[in-house]
C-alpha distance (Angstrom), angle and dihedral (degrees) to the residues before:
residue distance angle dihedral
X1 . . .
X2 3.78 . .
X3 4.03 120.9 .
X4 3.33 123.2 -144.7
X5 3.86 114.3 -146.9
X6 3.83 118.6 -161.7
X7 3.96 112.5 -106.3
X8 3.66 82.3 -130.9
X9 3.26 88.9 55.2
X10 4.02 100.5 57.9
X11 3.88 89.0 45.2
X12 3.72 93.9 58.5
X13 3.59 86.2 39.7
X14 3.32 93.2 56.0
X15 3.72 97.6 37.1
X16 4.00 95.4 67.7
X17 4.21 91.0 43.6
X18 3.28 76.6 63.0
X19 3.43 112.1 47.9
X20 3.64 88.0 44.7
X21 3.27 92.6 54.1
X22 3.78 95.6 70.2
X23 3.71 132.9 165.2
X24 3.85 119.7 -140.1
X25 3.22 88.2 -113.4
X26 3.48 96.8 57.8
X27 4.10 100.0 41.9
X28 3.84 110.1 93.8
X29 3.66 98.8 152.6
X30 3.78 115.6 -165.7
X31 3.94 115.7 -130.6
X32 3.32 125.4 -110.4
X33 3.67 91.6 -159.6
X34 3.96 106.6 135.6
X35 4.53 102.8 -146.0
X36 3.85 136.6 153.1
X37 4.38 99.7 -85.5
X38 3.80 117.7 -149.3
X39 4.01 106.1 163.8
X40 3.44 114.5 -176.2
X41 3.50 123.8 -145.6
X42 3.78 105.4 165.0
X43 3.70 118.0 52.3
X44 3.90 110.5 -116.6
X45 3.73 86.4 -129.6
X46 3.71 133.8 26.7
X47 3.25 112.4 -99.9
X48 3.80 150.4 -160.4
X49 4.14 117.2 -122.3
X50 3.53 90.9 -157.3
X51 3.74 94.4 -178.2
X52 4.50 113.2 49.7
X53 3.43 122.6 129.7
X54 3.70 116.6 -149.1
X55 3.95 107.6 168.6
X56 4.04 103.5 -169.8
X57 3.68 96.3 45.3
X58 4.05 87.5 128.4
X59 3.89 86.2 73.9
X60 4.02 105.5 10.5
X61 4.00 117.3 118.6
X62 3.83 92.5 -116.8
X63 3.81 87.3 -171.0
X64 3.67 79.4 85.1
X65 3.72 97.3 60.2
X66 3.49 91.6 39.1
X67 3.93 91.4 61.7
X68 4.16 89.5 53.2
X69 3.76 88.3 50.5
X70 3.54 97.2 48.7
X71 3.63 85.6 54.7
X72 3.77 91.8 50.4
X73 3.46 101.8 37.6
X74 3.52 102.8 -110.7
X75 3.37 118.1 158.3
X76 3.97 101.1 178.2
X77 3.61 128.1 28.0
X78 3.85 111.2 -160.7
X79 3.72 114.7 -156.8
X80 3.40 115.2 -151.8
X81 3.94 98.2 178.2
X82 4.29 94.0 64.2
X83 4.16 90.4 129.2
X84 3.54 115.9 -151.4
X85 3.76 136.3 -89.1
X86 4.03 116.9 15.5
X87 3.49 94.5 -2.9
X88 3.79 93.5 47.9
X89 4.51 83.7 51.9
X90 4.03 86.2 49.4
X91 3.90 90.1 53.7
X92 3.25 96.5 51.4
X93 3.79 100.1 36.5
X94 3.59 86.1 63.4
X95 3.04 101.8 47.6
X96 4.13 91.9 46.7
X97 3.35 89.7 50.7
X98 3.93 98.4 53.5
X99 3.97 117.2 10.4
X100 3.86 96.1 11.1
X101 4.19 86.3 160.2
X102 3.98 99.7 47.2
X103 3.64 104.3 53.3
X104 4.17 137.9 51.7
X105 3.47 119.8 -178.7
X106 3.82 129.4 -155.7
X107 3.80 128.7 -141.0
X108 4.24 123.5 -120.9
X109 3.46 123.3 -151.7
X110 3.90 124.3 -154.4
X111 3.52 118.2 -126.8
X112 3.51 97.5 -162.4
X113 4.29 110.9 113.0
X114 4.31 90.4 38.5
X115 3.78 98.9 150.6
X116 3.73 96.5 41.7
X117 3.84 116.8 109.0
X118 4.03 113.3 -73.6
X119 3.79 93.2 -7.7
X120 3.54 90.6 149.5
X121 3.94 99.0 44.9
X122 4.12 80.8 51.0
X123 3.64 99.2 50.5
X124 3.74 93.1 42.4
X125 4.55 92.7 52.7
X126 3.96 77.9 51.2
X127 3.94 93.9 44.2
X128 4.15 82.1 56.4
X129 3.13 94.2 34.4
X130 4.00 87.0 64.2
X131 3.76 90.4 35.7
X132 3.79 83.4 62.7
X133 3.17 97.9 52.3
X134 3.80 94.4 61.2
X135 4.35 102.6 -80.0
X136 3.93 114.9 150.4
X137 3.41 97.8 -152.7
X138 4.21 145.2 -37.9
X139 3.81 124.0 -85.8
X140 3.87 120.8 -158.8
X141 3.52 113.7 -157.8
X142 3.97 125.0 -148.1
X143 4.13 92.3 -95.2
X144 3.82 81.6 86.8
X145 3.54 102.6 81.2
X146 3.80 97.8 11.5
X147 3.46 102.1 50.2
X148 3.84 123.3 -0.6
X149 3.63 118.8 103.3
X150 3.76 138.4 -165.5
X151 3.60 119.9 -110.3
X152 4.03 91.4 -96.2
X153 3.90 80.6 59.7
X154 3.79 97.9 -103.9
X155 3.66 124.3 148.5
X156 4.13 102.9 -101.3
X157 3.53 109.3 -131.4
X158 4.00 121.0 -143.4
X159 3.42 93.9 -118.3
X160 3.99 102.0 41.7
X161 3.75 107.1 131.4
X162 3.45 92.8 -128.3
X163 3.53 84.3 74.5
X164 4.00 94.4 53.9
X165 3.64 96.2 91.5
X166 4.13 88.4 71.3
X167 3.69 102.5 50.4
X168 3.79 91.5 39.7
X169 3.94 90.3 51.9
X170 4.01 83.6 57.4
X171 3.22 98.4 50.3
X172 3.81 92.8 50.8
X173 4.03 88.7 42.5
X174 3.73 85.6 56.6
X175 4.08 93.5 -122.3
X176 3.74 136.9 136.5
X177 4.14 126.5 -109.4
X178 3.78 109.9 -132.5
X179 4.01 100.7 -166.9
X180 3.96 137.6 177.4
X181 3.66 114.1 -161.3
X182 3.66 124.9 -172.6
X183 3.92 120.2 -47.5
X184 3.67 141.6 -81.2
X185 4.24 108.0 -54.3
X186 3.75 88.6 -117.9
X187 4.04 92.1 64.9
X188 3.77 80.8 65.5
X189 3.99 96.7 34.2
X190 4.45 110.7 93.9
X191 3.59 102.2 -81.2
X192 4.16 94.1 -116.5
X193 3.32 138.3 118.5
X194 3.63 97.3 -65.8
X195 3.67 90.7 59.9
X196 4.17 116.5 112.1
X197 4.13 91.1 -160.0
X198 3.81 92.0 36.5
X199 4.37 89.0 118.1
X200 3.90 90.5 45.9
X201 3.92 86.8 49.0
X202 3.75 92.1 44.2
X203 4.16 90.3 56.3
X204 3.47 94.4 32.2
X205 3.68 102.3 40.5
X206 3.96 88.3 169.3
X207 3.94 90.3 76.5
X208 3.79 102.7 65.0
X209 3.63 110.0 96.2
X210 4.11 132.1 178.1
X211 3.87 136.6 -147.9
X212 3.66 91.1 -87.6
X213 3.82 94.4 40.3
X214 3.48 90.0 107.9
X215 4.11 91.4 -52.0
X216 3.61 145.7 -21.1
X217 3.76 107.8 -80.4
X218 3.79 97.2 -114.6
X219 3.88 95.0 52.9
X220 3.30 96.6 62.9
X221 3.68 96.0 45.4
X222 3.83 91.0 53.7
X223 3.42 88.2 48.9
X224 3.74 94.2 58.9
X225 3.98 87.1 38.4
X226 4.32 87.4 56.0
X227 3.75 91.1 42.7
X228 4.04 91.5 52.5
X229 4.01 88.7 51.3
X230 4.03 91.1 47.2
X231 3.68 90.7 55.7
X232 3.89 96.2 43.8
X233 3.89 92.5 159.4
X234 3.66 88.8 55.9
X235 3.85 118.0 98.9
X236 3.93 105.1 -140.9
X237 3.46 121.3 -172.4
X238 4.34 106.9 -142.9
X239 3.98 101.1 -139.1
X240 3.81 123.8 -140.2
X241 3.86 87.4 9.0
X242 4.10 84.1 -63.1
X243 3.93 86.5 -78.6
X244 3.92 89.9 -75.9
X245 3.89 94.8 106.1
X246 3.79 91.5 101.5
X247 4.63 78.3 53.5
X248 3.44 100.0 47.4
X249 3.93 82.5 159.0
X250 4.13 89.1 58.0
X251 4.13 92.8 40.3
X252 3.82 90.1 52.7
X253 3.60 86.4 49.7
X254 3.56 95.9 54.3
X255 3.82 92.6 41.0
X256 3.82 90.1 54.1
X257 4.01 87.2 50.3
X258 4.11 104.2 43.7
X259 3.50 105.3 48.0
X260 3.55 95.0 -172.0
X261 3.72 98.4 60.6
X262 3.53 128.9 94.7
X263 3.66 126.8 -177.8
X264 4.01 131.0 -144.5
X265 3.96 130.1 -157.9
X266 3.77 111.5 -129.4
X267 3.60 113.4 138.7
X268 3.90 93.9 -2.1
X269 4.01 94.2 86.5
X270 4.03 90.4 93.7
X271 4.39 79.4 60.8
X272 3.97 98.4 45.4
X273 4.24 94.0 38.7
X274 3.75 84.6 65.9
X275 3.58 111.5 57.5
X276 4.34 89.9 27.5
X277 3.96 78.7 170.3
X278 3.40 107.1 68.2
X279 3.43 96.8 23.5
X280 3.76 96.0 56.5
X281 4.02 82.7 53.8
X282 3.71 95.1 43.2
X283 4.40 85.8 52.5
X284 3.79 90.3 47.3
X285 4.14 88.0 56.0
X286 3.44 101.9 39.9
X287 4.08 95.0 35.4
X288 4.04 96.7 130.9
X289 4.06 86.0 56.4
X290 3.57 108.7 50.9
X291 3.98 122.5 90.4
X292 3.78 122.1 -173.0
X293 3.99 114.9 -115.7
X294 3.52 136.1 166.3
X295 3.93 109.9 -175.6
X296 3.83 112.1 -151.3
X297 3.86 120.1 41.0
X298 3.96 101.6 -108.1
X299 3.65 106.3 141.6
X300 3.55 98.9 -178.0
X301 4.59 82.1 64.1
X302 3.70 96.3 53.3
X303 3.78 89.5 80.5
X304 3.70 89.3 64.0
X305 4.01 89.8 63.1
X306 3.79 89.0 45.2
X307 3.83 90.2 56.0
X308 3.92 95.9 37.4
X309 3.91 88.5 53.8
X310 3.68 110.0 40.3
X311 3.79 106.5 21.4
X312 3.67 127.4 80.1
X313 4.47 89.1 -154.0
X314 3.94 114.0 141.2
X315 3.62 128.0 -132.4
X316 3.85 108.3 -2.8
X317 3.76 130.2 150.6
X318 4.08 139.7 -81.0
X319 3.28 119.5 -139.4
X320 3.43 105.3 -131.7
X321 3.92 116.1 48.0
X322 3.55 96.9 -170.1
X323 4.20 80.9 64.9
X324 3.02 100.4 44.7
X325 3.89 135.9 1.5
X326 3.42 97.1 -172.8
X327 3.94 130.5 85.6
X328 4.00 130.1 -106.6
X329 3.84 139.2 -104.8
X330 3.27 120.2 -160.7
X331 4.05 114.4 -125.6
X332 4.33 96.5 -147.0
X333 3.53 94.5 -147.6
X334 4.01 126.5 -155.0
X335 3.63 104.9 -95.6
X336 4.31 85.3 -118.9
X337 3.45 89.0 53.6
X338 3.49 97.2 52.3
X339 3.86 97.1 53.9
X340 3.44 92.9 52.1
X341 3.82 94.1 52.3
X342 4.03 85.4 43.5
X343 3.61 97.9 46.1
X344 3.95 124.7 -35.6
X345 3.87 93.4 80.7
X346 3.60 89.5 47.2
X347 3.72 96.9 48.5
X348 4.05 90.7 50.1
X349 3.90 85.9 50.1
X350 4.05 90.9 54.0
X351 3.68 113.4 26.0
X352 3.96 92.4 -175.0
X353 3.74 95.7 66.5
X354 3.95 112.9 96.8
X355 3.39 108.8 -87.5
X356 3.87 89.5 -171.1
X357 3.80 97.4 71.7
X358 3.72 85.8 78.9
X359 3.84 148.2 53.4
X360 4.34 122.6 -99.8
């Protein structure tokens, strides 16, 4: 005897195999946890973003941008992406000519050439050349290190003295070194199951690096560590926390002995949201050295910071799983402490920037 089962049936049947049948990937269970809620989606105090990146600002409508950071409460948008030369002018012509008080933009300089006769003399008359012309300060972005090479097709090192030249010429100019070395550790970690990053690695296979792919990890963070104490009248500005957020021990240690490096939070807020204990402690210390950053221009992620930094909440969610699949904690930070990560730090770092778009 033949039974008939309802189509119906067979497609709910089929619906739960599959949802039980989940890849990691795929599971992204929401909690059930039951806690006081205070999302924040206005900072409590204007603030500088001292690390964007916004790479057609010579011809963007910035009125655009400026409605987001109203929003926010951004006062100052610091792009770190202005270029150098004509571009660089056209950045900063645009923004002079329509929000000269809510943007600063900061000068790159391309590696490519090092080894040729006075490269370094060159590249610094262009770095003041583009200080001139109204640049805050210079960013370096991770290529240095990773990928730049010499002209004999060697891998350039951060701290190669052929390089010296650039960060001196800052110093003397009086600006701030924005720089992005290497990775997160885990990209060079074995991508296993003791690996934190091993979903981002698995979707963006790209990432995952190895000793000999360029370097081992910790060389070329100790050679951006030596290269900050050689240049000790050189303000440099520690991206992404310098990848020691997830060591607060080690960063405060390395705080304590470079006195000219400071440290910002972009992308790191995943690392300080989970221990809000030691973290909140470690911010309290080290307040005078800690600049608030976000890295790429998401709006709709900024509240996460907001909520990380000046709530006390329990247990909420990241916005990017393949970060971090772990929940938040917010940090509750003094009030003082909070407008010097927001702005005051900032402001001491780059006198020029209007100090009247925000409170004493």
């Amino acid at each position: 005897m033949k039974v008939l089962i309802p189509i119906n049936l067979l497609f709910l049947s089929y619906s739960i195999f599959a949802q039980a049948d989940l890849t990691f990937e795929e599971y992204n269970p929401k909690s059930t946890l039951v806690v006081p809620e205070n999302p924040v989606k206005k900072a409590k105090y204007p603030f500088i973003d001292i690390h964007s990146h916004q790479f057609q600002m010579g011809v963007q409508d910035l009125s655009v941008l400026i409605a987001d950071m109203d929003t926010m409460n951004m006062g100052i948008m610091i792009n770190l992406s202005g270029g150098s030369g004509e571009r660089l002018k056209a950045a900063i012509k645009n923004v002079r000519e329509n929000y000269p008080n809510r943007f600063g933009v900061f000068a790159n300089v391309d590696f490519s050439g090092v080894g040729r006769e006075s490269w370094g003399e060159k590249a610094a008359y262009q770095l003041e050349e583009d200080v001139k012309n109204g640049a805050l300060g210079l960013k370096v972005y991770k290529s240095l290190g990773l990928r730049n090479k010499d002209v004999d097709g060697n891998r350039l090192a951060i701290d190669d003295p052929r390089l010296a030249p650039v960060w001196e010429k800052c110093g003397a100019l009086g600006i701030p070194v924005l720089i992005h070395a290497a990775d997160p550790k885990s990209f060079w970690d074995p991508m296993n199951s003791n690996n934190e990053r091993w979903l981002e690695l698995k979707t963006r296979p790209g990432r995952k690096r190895s000793d000999t792919d360029p370097a081992p990890w910790q060389q070329i963070i100790d050679e951006q560590h030596n290269m900050f104490k050689n240049h000790p009248k050189t303000i440099f500005i520690n991206a992404h926390m310098g990848w020691y957020a997830n060591d607060l021990k080690k960063l405060g240690e390395l705080i304590e002995e470079i006195p000219n490096m400071y440290v910002e939070i972009a992308a790191v807020i995943a690392e300080l949201g989970r221990q809000p204990r030691h973290a909140r402690d470690f911010f309290i210390k080290y307040q005078d050295r800690i600049l608030f950053g976000k890295d790429s221009w998401r709006p709709e992620e900024f509240p996460t910071y907001f909520r990380v930094l000046e709530t006390a909440d329990e247990y909420f969610p990241y916005h990017k799983k393949y970060h971090a699949f772990w929940a938040m904690y917010g940090l509750a930070l003094p009030d003082e402490v909070l407008k010097k990560v927001y702005y005051k730090n900032a402001l001491k770092i780059m006198p020029a920037l209007d100090q009247s778009l925000f409170p004493e």
